[in-house]
C-alpha positions in Angstrom: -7.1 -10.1 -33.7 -7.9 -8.9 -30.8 -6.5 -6.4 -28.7 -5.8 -5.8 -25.1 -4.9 -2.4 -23.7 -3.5 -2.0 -19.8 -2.4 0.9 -17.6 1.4 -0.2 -17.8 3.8 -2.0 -19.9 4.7 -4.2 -17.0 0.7 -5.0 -16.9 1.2 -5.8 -20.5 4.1 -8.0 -20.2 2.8 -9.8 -17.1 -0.8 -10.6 -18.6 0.8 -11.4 -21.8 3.3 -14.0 -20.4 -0.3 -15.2 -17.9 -2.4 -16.1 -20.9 -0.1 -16.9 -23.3 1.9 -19.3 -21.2 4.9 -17.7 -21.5 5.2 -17.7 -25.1 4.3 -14.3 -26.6 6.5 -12.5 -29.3 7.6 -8.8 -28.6 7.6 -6.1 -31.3 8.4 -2.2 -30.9 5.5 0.1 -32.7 6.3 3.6 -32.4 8.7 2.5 -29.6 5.8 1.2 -27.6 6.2 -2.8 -26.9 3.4 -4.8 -28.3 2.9 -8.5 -27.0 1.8 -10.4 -29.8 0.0 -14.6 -29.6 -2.7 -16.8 -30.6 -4.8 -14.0 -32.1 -4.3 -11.8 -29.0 -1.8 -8.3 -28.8 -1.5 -6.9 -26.0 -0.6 -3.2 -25.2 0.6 -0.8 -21.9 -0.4 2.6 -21.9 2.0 4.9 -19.4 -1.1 6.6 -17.8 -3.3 9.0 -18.9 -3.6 9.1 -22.7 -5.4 12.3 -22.4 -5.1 15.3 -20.5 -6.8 18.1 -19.3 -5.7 21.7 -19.4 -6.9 25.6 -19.2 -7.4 26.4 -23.4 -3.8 27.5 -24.9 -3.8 31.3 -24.1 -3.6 30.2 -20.2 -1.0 28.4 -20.8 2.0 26.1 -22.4 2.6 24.1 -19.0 2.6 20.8 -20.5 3.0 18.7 -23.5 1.8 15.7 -24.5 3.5 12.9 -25.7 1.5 11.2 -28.6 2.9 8.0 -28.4 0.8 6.1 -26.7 -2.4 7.1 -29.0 -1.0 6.9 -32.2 -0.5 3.3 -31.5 -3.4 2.5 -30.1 -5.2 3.7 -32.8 -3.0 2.0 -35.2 -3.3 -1.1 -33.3 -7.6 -0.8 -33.1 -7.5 -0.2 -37.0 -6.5 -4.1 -37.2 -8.7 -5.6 -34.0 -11.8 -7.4 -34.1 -12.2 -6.5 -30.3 -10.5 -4.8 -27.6 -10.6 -5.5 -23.7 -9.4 -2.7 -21.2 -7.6 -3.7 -18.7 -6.4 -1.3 -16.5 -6.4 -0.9 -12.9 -9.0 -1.4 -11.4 -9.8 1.6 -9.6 -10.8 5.0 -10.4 -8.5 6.5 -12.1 -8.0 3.3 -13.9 -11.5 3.4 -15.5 -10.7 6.5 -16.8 -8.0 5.5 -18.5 -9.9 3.1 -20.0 -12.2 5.4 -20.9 -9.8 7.4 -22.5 -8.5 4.7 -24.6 -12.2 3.3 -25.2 -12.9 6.6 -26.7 -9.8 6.7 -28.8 -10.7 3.4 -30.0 -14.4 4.6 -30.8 -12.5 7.3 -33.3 -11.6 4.2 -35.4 -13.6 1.7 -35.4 -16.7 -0.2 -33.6 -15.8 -3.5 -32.7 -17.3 -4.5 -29.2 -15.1 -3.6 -26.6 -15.1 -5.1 -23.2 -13.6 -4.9 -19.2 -11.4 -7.4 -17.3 -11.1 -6.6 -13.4 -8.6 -7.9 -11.4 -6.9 -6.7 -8.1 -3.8 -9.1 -8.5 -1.6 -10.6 -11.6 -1.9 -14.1 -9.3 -2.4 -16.3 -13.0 -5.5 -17.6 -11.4 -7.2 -14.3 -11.0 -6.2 -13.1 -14.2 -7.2 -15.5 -16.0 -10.8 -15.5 -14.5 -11.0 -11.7 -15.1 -10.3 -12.7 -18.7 -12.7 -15.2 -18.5 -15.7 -13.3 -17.1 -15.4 -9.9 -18.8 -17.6 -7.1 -18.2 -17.9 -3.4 -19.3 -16.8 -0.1 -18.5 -18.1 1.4 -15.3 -18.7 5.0 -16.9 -19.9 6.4 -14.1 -16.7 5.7 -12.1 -14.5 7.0 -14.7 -16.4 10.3 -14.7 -16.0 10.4 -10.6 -12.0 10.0 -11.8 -12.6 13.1 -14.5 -14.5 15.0 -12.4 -11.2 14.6 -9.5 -9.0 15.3 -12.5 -10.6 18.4 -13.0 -10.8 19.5 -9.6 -7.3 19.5 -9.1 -6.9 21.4 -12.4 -9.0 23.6 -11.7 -7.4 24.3 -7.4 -4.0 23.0 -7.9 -3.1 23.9 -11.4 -4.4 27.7 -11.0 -3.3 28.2 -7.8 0.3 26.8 -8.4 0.9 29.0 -11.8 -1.0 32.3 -9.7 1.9 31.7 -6.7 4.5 31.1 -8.6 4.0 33.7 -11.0 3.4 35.9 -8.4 6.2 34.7 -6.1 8.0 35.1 -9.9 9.8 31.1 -8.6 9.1 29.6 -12.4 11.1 26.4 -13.9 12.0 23.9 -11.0 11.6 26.4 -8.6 8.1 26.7 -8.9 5.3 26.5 -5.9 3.1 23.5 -6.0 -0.6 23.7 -4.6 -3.0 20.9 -4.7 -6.1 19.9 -3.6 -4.1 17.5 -1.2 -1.3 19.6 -0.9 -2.8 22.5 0.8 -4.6 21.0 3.7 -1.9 18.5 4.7 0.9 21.6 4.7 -1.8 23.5 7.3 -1.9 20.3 9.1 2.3 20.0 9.7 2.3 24.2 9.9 -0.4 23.3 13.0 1.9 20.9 14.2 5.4 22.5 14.0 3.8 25.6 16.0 2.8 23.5 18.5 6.0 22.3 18.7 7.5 25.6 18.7 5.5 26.9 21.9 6.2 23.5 24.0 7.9 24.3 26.8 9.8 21.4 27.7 11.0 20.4 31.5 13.7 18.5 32.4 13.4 14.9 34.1 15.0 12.1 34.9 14.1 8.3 34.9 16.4 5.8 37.3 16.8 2.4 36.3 18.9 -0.7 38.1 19.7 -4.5 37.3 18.3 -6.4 39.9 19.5 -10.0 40.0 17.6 -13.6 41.6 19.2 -16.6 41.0 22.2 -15.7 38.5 19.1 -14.2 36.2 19.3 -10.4 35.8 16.6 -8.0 35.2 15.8 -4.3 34.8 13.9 -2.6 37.5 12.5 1.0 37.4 12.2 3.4 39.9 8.6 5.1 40.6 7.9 7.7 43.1 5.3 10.0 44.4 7.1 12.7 45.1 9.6 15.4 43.0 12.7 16.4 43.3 14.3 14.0 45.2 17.4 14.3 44.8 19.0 11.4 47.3 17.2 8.6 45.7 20.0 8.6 43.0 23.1 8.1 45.9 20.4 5.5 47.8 20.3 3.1 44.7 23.4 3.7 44.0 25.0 2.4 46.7 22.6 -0.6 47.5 23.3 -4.4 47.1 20.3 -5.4 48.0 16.3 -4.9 47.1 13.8 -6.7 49.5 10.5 -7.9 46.9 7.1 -6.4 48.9 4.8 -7.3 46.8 4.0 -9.7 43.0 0.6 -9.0 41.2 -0.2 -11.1 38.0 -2.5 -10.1 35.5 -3.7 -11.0 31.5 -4.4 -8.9 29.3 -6.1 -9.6 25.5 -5.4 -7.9 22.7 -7.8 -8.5 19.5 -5.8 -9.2 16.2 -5.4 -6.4 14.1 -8.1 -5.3 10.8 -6.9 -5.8 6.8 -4.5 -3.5 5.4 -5.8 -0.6 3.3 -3.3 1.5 1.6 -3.3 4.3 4.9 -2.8 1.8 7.0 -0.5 -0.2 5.2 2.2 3.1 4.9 1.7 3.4 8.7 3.2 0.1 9.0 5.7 0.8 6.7 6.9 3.6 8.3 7.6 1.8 11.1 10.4 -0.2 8.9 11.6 3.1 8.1 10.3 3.8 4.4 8.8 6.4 3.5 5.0 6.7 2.0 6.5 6.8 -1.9 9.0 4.4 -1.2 6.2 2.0 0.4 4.2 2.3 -2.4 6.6 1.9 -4.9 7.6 -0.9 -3.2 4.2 -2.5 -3.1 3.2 -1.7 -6.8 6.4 -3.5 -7.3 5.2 -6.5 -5.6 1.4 -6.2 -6.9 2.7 -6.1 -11.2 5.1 -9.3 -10.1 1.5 -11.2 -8.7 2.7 -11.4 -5.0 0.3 -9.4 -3.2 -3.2 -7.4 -4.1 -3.4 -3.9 -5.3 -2.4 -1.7 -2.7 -4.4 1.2 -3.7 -8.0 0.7 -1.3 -9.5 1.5 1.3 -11.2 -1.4 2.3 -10.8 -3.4 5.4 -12.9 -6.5 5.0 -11.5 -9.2 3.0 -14.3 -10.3 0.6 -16.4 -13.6 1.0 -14.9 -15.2 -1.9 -11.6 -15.1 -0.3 -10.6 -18.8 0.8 -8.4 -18.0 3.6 -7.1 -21.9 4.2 -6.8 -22.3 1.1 -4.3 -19.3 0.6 -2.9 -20.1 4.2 -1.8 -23.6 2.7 -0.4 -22.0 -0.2 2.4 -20.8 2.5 2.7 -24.2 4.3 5.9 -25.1 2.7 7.4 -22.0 2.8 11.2 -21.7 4.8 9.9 -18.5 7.0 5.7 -18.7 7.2 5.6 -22.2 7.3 5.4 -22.7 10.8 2.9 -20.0 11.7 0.7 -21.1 8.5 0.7 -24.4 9.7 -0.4 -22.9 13.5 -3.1 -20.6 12.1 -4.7 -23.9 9.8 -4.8 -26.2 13.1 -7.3 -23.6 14.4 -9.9 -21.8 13.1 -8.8 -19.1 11.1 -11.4 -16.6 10.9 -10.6 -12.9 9.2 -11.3 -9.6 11.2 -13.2 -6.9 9.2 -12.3 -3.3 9.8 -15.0 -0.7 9.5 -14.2 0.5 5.5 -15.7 -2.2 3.0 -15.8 -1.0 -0.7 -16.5 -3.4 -3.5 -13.4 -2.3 -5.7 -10.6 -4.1 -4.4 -9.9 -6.0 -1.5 -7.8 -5.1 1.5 -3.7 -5.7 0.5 -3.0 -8.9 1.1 -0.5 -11.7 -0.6 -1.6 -14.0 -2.9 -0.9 -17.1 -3.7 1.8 -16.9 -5.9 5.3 -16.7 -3.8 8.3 -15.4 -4.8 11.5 -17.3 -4.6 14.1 -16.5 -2.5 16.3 -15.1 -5.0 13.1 -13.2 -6.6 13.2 -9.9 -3.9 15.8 -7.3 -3.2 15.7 -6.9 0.8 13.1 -3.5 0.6 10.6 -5.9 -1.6 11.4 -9.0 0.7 11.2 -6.5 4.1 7.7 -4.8 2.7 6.3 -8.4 1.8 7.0 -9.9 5.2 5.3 -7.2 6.3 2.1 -7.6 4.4 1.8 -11.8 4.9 2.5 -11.1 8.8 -0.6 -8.8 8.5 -2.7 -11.1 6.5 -2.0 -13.8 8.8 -2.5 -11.9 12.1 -6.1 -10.8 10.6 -7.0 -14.3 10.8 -5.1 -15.4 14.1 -6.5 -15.8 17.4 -6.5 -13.0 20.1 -3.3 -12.7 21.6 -3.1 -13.2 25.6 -0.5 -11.7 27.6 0.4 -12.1 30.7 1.8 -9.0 33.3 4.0 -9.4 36.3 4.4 -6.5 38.4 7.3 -6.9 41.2 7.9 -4.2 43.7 11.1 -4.1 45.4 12.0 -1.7 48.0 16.1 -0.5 47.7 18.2 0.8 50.3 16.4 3.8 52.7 13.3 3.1 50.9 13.0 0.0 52.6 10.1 -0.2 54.9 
């Protein structure tokens, strides 16, 4: 029997239903669901199966729930091999490493590594496929982390809050990422604080030619004017002085890593959690890449025509896919390129239309737009400028 272990039970359930075609049998050990079929189980942790603390007289901060490691060693007892497959990132291969160590308490059966950045069935299936081993170096740059923000956020949140005596809920976090980002918004608010604004004004009036209407804005050299409101006022007219054209070309933008994904996001109006729980939503249903990276350059494997077809038939991207294929769609590359995961991008499984609530469908819109503008053409705009003079201004 072998044995599969992943970060998540909906990892579990998604690579069980991918390689078993949809036909796995569920059972409950220890209240954990284990995906049972054709000599395969497969298993989600919920994280971190091991956890670092000060030793006990520091502390009684936390407590661990034994679940998940009680059945995974039940579960190695009866395998005759075990792949990891967790995320694929740092903190990923430490959980793997956890759980390969747990497994080592057991028994030695050869234990190997599938990598994927998607649940598309395709890549799955070739992770499963081409298995590797553990990266232990990574997983001790994730332990080392871990221990860094035990060490500066743990200590530093129980000294505060001791001191500060705010203990249960009302506790004061510090972390390594914490602290600097709270100096950055205390920067920022004091700045806002000693603005000193002014007050101005900015005059606007429909001009119309030939029963079309348009808006016009007023510009001015000097300050303080105070007629130029009455003058515009009460004009019917505007005499055109002068028409200037011009183009301007805007290059399309670079891949999506996860910082700039949430900026786009937060143009929609979510917030960074919501945008990436939102994302990991659509990563563990196989519709877009994992949205944890900081890469920008899409890697040289990835057969952008052939994932642009994928969308060919689609009701909304059709169109534009169909655009972007009769040129030549070549990716842009940003300046971060990491050999981990790619930059966020969908894959080529699409969900139906009934498939997405309207945060999933909004946030996946948002990340095929991307993907297809990173391989679109450079976008040429052109600028008319018309200067009309109104009322006394005339002349």
């Amino acid at each position: 029997m072998e044995l599969i272990v992943t970060e998540k039970e909906t990892a579990a359930q998604n690579i069980a239903e991918i390689l078993s075609g949809e036909s796995a049998d569920v059972e409950r050990r220890n209240g954990v669901n284990v995906y049972e079929w054709g000599g395969r189980r497969c298993v989600g942790l919920s994280g971190h199966v091991v956890e670092n603390d000060f030793p006990p007289e520091y502390g009684n901060w936390r407590d661990v729930e034994p679940v998940d490691v009680r059945t995974l060693r039940l579960l190695a007892r009866d395998a005759d091999g075990v792949i990891i497959a967790t995320d694929y990132d740092r903190e990923g291969e430490l959980i793997g490493k956890e759980a390969h160590d747990i497994v080592r308490e057991v028994t030695d059966v050869p234990i190997r590594r599938a990598r994927f950045s998607s649940f598309a069935e395709p890549e799955v299936r070739e992770a499963f496929d081409d298995l590797d081993d553990l990266d232990f170096d990574l997983a001790a740059a994730g332990e080392a982390r871990q221990e860094i923000d035990l060490v500066w956020g743990a200590a530093l949140t129980r000294f505060l809050s001791l001191a500060a005596k705010r203990m249960g809920s009302d506790f004061i976090s510090v972390g390594r990422v914490q602290s600097p980002t709270l100096k950055l918004i205390v920067d920022r608010e004091r700045e806002i604080e000693a603005f000193d604004p002014d007050d101005y004004w900015e005059l606007f009036c429909d001009l119309t030619k030939n029963e079309a209407t348009f808006e016009a804005r007023y510009f001015y050299n000097d300050e303080g004017n105070e007629t130029v409101y009455d003058d515009l006022r009460g004009a019917n007219t505007a005499a055109v002085e002068e028409i200037r054209r011009r183009t301007r070309t805007d290059d399309p933008p670079t891949p999506f890593n996860t910082t700039q994904y949430i900026r786009a996001a937060s143009s929609l109006g979510y917030s960074a959690q919501r945008a990436m729980s939102l994302a990991e939503t659509l990563y563990t249903a196989g519709y877009i890449t994992y949205p944890r990276t900081d890469n920008t350059v899409y890697p040289n494997d990835l057969d952008v025509e052939e994932l642009l077809g994928e969308f060919t038939d689609h009701p909304e991207f059709g169109d534009d896919a169909d655009a972007l294929l009769d040129g030549e769609p070549t990716p842009t590359e940003g300046d971060e390129e990491t050999t981990d995961h790619p930059p966020i991008h969908p894959t080529g499984e699409l969900p139906s239309a009934t498939e997405l609530g309207d945060d999933e469908r909004a946030v996946y819109e948002l990340v095929v737009r991307r993907f297809f503008a990173t391989v679109a053409e450079p976008a040429e705009w052109e600028h008319l400028r018309v200067t009309a003079a109104v009322g006394a201004s005339i002349g």
